[in-house]
N, C-alpha and C positions, 0 to 999 in steps of 0.2 A: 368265417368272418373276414377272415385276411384278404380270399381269391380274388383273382384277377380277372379280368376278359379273358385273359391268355388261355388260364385254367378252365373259364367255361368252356371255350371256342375248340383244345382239346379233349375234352371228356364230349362235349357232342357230335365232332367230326369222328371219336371212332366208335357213335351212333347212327351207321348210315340211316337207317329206317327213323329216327329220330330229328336227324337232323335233315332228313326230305319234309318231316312234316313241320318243323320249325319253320322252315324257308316257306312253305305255301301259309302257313299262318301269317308272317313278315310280310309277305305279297297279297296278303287278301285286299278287301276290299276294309275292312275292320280297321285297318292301321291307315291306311291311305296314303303310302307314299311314294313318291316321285320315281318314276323307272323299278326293275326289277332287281333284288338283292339276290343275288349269285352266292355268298357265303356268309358263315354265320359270324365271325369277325364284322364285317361290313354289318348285319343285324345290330350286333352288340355295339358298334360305334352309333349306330343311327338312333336305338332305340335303350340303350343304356345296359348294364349289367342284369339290373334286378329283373327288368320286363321280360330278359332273353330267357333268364332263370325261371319266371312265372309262367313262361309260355311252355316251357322244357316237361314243365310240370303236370298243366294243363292238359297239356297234347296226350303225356303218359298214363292219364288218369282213367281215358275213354275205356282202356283195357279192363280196370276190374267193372264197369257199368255192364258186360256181357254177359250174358246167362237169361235170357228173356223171362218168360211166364215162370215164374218160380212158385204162385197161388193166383188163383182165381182173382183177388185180389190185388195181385203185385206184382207187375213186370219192371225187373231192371231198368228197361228202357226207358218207361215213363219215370224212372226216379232220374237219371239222364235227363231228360228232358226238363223237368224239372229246377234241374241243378244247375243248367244251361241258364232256361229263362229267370232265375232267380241271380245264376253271376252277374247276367244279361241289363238285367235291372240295378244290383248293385253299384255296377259301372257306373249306371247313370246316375245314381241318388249321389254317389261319392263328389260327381260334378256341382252336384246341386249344394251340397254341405261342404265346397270348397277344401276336401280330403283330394290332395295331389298324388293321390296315388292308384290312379286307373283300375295298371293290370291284377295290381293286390287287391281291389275291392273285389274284381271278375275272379281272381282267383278263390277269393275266400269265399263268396256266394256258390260257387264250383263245388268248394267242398265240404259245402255245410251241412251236407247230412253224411258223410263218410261213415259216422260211426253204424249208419246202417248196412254198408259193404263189409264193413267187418262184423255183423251178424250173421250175416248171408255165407262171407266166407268160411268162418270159423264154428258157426253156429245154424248152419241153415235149419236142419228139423224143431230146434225151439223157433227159430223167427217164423216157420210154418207157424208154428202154436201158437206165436203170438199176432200172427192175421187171422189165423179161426179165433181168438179170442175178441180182435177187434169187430170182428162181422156178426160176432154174437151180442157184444155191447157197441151200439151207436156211438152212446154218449162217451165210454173210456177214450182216453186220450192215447199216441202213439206208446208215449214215454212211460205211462203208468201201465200198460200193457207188458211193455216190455221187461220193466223193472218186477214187476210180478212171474212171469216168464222164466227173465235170465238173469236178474238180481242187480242189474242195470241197466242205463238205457244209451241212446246212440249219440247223445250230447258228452256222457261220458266217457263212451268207445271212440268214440272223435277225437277227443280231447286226446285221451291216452297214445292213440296214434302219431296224433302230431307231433307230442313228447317223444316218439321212437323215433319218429322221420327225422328228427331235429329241425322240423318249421321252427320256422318265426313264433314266439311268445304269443301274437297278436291271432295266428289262425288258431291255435290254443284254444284263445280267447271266442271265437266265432262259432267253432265244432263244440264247445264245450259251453258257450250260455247266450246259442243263438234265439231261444224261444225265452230269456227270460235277462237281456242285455243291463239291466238296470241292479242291476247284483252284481256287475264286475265294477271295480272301483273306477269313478269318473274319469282316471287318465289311460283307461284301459277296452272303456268301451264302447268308444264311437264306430268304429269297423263293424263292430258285434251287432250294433244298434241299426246299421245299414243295412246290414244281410237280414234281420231280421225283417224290418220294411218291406228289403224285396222280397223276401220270403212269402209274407202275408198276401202282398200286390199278386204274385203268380197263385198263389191258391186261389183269392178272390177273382182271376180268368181262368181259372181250370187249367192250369198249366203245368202235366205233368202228375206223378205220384205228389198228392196232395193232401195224403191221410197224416201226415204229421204235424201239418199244420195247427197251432191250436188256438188262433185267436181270425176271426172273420176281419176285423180290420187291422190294421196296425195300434201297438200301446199310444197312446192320446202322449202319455210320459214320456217315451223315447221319442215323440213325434219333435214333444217341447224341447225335448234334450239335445236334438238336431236340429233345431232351428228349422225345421221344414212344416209348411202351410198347404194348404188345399191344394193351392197354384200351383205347388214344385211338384206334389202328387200327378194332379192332372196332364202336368206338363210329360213326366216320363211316363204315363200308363201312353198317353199317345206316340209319342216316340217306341215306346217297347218291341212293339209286335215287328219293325223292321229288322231294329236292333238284334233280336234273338235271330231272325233269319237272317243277319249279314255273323254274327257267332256260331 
C-alpha cells in the first residue's frame, strides 16, 4: 500500500522481459501518447503508479492463457480472447458510467474468468469432465457444472486467487460475483456490475469462449444500477470491434 514509483520502476527494470513489454504497451496506439517512452519511470510519471501496476499485470497474465485445445470444446485461446474483448468493453462502459478508473476496469474484465485458469491449472482432468458434461446438457450452466464436478465453480476459484495475489478488494469482487453483481453490497459493485455488461455484450457477438456466459442480454437491474440506456449500449458495441484490435 506504501510503494512508491521508485519501487515499481525497480522490481520491473530487473524484469528485462517484462519491462520490454511494458514499454510497447506505453507506446501503443491504446494509450496515445506524445513521442516514444524509453523508460518505465518516464511511464510511471506520464501514466501514474496504478496504470503502470495494472499494465505490469496484464502483460503477465497472457502466460497462463497458453495451452491451446484442451477439449473439443475449449481452447485457452478463445477464453483469451474472450477475456481481451470483455476488458476491451469494460474500458469503455467504465467511460460511460463516469468510473475514472480505465486500466482497472480493462483489468478487471481481463480477469474475470481467472477462476477457470485455475481449473485448468490445478484441475484439468475434472474441468475435462466438466465440458463432457456441458456438451451433454445444453441447457446446464458453466457454474453449475462445474460446482457438480469440482464442488465449486470459477467465480469462486477467482475470488480465492485474488485473495492470494493480494489484488485489490474490488477484483475480489469481479472474479468472484461477476455473473451475479447485485449481491455484492451497493458500495462494492459497480466494477462487478461493468464487467459483467461487458461480459454479456461479447457473448452476444461471439467473442471468444462464451460458454460461461449465462444471461443473452445484460440484467435490466445492473443496467438501472449503472445508469446506462440503450444509447451508451449502442454507442460501445460500435466502438468495440476497433477497440479490442487496438488491445
Amino acid at each position: 500500500p506504501d510503494s512508491s514509483a521508485q519501487d515499481l520502476n525497480r522490481i520491473i527494470t530487473h524484469d528485462p522481459a517484462l519491462g520490454a513489454r511494458i514499454l510497447k504497451v506505453v507506446n501503443s496506439a491504446f494509450y496515445g501518447l506524445p513521442g516514444q517512452i524509453g523508460s518505465i519511470n518516464r511511464a510511471v510519471v506520464l501514466l501514474g503508479l496504478n496504470a503502470v501496476k495494472n499494465i505490469a499485470i496484464a502483460a503477465s497474465l497472457a502466460k497462463l492463457f497458453r495451452g491451446g485445445k484442451i477439449h473439443p470444446s475449449f481452447d485457452a485461446r478463445q477464453l483469451w480472447t474472450h477475456s481481451i474483448g470483455t476488458a476491451t468493453a469494460s474500458r469503455l462502459l467504465s467511460d460511460k458510467v463516469g468510473l475514472k478508473l480505465p486500466d482497472e476496469a480493462f483489468l478487471a474484465g481481463l480477469i474475470h474468468d481467472l477462476g477457470i485458469m485455475v481449473e485448468i491449472q490445478a484441475r484439468r482432468p475434472k474441468f475435462v469432465e466438466v465440458m463432457d458434461k456441458l456438451d451433454h446438457n445444453p441447457n446446464l450452466s458453466l457454474r453449475q457444472a462445474e460446482t457438480e464436478v469440482l464442488g465449486a465453480n470459477h467465480e469462486q476459484f477467482g475470488a480465492g486467487l485474488c485473495k492470494l495475489w493480494k489484488f485489490p478488494s474490488s477484483f475480489a469482487y469481479v472474479t468472484g460475483f461477476h455473473h451475479r453483481p447485485l449481491e455484492l453490497a451497493p458500495a462494492n459493485r459497480t466494477l462487478a456490475s461493468v464487467v459483467h455488461v461487458a461480459d454479456v455484450m461479447c457473448s452476444a457477438r461471439d467473442i471468444g469462449f462464451c460458454r460461461g456466459v449465462e444471461h443473452g442480454e445484460p440484467s435490466q437491474a445492473v443496467l438501472d444500477a449503472l445508469d446506462l440506456g440503450a444509447g451508451d449500449l449502442d454507442a460501445v458495441a460500435e466502438q468495440l470491434p476497433e477497440a479490442i484490435d487496438e488491445a
